[in-house]
N, CA, C and O of each residue as an XYZ file, in Angstrom:
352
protein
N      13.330     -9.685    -13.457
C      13.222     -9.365    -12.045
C      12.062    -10.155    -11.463
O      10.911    -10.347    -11.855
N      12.841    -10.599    -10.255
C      11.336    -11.568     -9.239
C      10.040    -10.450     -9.238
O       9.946     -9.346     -9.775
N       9.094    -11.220     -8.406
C       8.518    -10.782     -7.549
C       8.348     -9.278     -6.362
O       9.152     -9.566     -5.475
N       8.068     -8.680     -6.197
C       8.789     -7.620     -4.898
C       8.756     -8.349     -3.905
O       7.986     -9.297     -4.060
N       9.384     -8.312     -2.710
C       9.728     -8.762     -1.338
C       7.898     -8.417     -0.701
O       6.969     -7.744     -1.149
N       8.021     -8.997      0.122
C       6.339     -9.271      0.834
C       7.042     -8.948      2.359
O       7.724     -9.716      3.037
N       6.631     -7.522      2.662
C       6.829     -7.006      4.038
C       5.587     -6.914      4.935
O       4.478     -6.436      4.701
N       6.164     -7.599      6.191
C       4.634     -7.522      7.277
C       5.241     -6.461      8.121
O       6.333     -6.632      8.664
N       4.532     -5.335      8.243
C       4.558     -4.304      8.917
C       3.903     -4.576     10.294
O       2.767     -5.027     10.148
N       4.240     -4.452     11.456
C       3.938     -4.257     12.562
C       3.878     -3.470     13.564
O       4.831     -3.299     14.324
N       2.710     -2.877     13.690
C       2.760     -1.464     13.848
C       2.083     -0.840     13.380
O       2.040     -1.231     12.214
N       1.429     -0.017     13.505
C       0.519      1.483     12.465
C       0.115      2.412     12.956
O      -0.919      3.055     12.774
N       1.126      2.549     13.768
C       0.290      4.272     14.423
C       1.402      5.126     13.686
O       1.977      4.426     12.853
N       1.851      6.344     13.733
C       2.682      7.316     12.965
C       3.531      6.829     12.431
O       3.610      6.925     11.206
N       4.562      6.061     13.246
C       5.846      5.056     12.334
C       5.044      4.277     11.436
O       4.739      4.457     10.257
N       4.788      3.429     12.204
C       4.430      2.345     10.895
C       3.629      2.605      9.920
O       3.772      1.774      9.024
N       2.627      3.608      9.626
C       2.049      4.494      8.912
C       2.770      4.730      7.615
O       2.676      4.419      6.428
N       3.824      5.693      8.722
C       4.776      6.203      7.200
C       5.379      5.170      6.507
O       5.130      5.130      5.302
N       6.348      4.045      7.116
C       6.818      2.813      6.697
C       5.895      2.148      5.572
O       6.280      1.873      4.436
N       4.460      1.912      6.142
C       3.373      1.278      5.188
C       3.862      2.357      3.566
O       4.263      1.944      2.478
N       3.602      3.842      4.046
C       4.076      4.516      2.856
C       4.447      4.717      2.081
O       4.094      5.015      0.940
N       5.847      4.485      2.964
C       7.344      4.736      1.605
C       7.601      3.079      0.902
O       8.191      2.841     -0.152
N       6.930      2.017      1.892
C       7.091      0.971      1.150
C       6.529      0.688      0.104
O       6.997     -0.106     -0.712
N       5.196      1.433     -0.057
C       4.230      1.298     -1.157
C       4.766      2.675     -2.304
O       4.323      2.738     -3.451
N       5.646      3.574     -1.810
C       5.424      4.754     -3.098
C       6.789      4.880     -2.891
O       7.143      5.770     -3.663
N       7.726      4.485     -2.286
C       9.634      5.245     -2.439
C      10.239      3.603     -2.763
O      11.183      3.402     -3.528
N       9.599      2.648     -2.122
C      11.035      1.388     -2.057
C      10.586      0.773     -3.036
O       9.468      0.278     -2.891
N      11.231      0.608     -4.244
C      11.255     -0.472     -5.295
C      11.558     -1.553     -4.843
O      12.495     -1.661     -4.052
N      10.739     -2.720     -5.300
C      11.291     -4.395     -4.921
C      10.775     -4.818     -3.913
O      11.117     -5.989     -3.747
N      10.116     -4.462     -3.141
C       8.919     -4.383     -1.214
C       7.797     -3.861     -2.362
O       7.783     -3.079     -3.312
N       6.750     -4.897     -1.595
C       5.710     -4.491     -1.327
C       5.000     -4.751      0.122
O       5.432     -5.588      0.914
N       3.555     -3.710      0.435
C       3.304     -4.250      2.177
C       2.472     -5.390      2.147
O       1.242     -5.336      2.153
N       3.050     -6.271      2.121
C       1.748     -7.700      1.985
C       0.974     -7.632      2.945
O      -0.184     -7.882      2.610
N       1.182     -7.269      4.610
C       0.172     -7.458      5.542
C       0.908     -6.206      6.743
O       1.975     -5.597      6.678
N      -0.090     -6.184      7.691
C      -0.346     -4.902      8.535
C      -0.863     -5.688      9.868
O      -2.021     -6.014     10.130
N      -0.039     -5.836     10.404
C      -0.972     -6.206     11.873
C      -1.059     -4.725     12.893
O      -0.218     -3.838     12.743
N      -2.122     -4.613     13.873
C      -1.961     -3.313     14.765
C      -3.004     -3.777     15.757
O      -3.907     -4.462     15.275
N      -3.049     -3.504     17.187
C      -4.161     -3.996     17.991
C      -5.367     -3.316     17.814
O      -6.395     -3.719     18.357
N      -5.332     -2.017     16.887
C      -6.752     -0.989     16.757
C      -6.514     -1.548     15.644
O      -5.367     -1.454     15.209
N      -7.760     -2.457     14.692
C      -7.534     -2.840     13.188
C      -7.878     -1.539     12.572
O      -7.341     -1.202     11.516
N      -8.864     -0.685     13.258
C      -9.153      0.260     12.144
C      -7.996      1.241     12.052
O      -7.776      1.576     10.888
N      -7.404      1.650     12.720
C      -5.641      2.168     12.527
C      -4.975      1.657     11.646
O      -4.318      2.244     10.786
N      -5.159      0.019     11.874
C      -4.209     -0.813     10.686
C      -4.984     -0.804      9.185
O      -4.478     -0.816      8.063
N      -6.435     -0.777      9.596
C      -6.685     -0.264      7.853
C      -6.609      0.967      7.172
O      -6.476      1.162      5.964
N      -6.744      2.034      8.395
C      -6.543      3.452      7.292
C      -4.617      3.427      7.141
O      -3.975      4.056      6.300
N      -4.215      2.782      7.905
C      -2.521      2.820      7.327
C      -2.600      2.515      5.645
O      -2.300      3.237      4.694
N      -3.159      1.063      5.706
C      -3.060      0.346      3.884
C      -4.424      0.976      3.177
O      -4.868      0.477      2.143
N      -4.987      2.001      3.756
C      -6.145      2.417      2.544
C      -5.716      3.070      1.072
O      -5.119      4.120      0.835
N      -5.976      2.570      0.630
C      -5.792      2.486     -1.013
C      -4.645      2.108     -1.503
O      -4.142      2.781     -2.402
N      -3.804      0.613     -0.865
C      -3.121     -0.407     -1.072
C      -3.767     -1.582     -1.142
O      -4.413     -2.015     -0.188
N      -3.641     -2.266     -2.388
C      -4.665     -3.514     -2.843
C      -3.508     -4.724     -2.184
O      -2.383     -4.414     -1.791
N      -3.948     -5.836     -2.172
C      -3.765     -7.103     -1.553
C      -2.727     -7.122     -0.173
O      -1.807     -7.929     -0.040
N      -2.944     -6.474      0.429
C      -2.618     -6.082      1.595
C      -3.326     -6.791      2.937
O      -4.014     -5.931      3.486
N      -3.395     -8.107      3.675
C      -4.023     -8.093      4.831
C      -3.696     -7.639      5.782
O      -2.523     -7.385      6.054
N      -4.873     -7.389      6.660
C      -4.865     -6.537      8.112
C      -5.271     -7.395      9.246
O      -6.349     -7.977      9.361
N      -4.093     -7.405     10.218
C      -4.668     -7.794     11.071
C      -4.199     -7.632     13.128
O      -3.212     -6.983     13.474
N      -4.896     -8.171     13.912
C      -4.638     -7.688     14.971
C      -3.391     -8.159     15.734
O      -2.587     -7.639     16.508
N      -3.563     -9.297     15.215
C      -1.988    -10.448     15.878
C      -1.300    -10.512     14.777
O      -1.567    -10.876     13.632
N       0.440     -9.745     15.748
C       1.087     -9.735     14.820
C       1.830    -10.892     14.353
O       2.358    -10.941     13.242
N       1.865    -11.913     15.302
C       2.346    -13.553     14.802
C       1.282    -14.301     13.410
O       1.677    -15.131     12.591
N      -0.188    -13.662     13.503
C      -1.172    -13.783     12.580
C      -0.495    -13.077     10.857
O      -0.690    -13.647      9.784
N      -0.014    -12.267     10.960
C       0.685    -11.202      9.830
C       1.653    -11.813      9.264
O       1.775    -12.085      8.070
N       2.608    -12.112     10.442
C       3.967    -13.031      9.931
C       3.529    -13.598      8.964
O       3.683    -13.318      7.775
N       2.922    -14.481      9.470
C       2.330    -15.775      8.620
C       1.084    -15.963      7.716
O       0.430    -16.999      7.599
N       0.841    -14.598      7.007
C       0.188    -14.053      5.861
C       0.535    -14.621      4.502
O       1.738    -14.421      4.329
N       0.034    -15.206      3.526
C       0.738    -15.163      2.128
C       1.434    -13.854      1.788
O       1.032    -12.698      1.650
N       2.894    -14.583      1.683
C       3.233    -13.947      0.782
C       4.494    -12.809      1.275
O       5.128    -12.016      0.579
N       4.572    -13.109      2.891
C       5.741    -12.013      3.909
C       6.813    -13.122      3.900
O       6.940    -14.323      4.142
N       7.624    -11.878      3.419
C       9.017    -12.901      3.707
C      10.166    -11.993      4.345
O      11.370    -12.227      4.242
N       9.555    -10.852      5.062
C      10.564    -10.000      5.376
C       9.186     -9.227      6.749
O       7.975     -9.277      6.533
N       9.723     -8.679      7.867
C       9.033     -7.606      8.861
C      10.241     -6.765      8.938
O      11.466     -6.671      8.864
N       8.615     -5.985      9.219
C       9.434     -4.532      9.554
C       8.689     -3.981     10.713
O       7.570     -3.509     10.514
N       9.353     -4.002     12.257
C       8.951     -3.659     13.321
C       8.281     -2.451     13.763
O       9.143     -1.665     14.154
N       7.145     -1.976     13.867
C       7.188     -0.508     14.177
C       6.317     -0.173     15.422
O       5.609      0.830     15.502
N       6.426     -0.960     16.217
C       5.427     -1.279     17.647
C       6.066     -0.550     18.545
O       7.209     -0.239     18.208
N       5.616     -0.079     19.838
C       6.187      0.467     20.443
C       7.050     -0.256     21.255
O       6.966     -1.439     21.586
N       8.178      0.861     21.641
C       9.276     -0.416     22.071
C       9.258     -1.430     23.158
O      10.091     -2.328     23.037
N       8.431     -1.471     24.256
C       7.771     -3.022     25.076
C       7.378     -3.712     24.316
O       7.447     -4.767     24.947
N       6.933     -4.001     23.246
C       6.353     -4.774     22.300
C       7.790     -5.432     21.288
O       7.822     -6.580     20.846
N       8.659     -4.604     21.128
C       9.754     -4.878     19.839
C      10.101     -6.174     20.536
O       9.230     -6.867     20.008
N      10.803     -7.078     21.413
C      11.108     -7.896     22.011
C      10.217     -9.301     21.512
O      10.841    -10.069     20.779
N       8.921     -9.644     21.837
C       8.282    -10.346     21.378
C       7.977    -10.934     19.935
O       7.855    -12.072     19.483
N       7.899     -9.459     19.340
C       7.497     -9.437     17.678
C       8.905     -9.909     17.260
O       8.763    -11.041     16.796
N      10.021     -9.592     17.225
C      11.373    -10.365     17.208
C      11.532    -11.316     17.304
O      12.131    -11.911     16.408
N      11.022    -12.075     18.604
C      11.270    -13.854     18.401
C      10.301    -14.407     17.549
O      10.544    -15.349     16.795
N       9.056    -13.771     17.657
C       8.412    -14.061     16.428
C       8.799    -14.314     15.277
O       8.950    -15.460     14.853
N       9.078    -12.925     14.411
C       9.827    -13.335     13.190
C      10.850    -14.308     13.358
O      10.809    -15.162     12.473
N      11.799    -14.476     14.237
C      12.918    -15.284     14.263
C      11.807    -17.058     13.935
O      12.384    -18.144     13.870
């Protein structure tokens, strides 16, 4: 078996929180490689006590983290639009 999948979470207030969660303790094969959120300290207590995980404020900055090869949207929905062409 590869690697696990490298997910950039975007987002970290309650959704993306839990998402950071279940990706780190329910989904086999994902791990959260990076966390973008505009409050960083939100985006770090999301990944606290998840190792190689970066955090950061721009979520086009996250995309393009070592090591994401997959997002997972969790911004509020005026925001989903942007972060979309992004990943695209």
């Amino acid at each position: 078996m590869g690697e696990p999948l490298g997910v950039a979470v975007l987002g970290a207030g309650s959704m993306g929180a839990d998402h950071v969660r279940r990706l780190d303790r329910v989904v086999s094969g994902a791990r959260v490689a990076a966390v973008a959120d505009p409050d960083i300290e939100r985006a770090r207590a999301a990944v606290a006590g998840i190792t190689g995980v970066r955090v950061h404020t721009d979520p086009e900055t996250a995309l393009d983290a070592p090591g994401v090869a997959a997002v997972l949207i969790a911004s509020p929905g005026p925001a989903h639009e942007a972060a979309l062409l992004a990943a695209f």
